[in-house]
N, C-alpha and C positions, 0 to 999 in steps of 0.2 A: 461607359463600359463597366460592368460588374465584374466584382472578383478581385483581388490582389495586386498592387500597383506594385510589380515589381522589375520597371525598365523596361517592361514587354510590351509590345502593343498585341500580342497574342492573351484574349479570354483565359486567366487563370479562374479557377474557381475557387471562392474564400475554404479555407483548410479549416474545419472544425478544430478546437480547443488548437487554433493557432497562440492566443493570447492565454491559455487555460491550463491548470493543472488538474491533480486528480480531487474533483469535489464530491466530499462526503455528505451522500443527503438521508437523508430519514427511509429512502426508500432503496436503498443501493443494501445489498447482501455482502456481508459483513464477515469472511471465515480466516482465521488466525488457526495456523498447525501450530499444533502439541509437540512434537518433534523435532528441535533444530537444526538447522540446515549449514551447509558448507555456506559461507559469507561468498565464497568467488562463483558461485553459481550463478548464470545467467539466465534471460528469458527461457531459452530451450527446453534447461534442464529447469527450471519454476514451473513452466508450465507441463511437463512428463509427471514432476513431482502432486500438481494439481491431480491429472490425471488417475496416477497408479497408486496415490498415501489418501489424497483426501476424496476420491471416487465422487473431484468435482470438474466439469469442464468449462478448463480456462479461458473459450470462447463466450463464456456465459454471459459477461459483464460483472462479474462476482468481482468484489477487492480481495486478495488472497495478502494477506500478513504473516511472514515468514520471518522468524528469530535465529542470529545468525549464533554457532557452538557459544561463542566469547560470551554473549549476554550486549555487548557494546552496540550493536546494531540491529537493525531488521530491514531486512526489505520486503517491498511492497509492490505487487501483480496485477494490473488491472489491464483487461480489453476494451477500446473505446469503439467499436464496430469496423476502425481503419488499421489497427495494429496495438500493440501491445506497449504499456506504459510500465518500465521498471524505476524506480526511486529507492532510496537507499536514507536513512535516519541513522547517522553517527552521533552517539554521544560524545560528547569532547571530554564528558567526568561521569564516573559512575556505569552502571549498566542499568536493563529492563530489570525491575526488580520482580514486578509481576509478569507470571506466565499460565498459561492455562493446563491443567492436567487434566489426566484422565485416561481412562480406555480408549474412546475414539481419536481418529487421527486431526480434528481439528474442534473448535467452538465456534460458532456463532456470536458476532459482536453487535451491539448497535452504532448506531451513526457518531451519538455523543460516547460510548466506549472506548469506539477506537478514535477518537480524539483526545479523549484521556493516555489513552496507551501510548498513541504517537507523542504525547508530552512527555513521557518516562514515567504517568501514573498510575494510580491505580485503578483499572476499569468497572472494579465490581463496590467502589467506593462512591458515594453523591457527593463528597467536596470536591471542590477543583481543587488543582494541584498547585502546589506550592511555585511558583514564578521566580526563576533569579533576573536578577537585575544585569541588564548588557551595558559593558562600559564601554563606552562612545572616545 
């Protein structure tokens, strides 16, 4: 029988990114707002905010990257075709020190950017970022 062994002798069908998070690829669109956002904001109001600040739609597949007032977080908006993926990056020290300005309501980031960014670095920089050490 195909599909999810879950006790059931009823066909489940395997659930896309069962085992999966949100993967940053070279070809995934990339928008980070200008603006920061209330941190307690949830999918509803992320994706209203997608809609009416950054005149993008959240059904798109777009990753939307949102910095929350503090600078200590951001959260992160993505549609996988079955619902909506919210994720949340707390600093435990320090804030984003980089953010993007400007006139319009959001940037464009690439795949290796916003991997820089998600690390607390800087995205318009080619070093990587500096790594602290985890004590075990």
């Amino acid at each position: 029988m195909e599909g999810n062994d879950h006790g059931s002798d009823q066909f489940q069908p395997d659930i896309v990114g069962d085992d999966l998070l949100i993967q940053i690829t070279p070809q995934l669109r990339i928008l980070v707002a200008i603006e920061a956002i209330d941190g307690r904001k949830g999918i509803d109001s992320l994706a209203q905010l997608c809609r009416e600040k950054l005149d993008a739609d959240p059904f798109s597949g777009c990753l939307f990257i949102f910095r929350c007032r503090s600078a200590k977080s951001i959260r992160i908006l993505a549609y996988d075709g079955q619902g909506f993926w919210l994720g949340t990056k707390r600093l435990s020290k320090g804030r984003f020190r980089w953010w993007p300005t400007g006139r319009d309501a959001s940037n464009t980031l690439r795949a290796h950017q916003a991997q820089l960014l998600l690390a607390a670095g800087n995205p318009e920089t080619e070093a990587a970022p500096v790594w602290r050490q985890v004590s075990l």
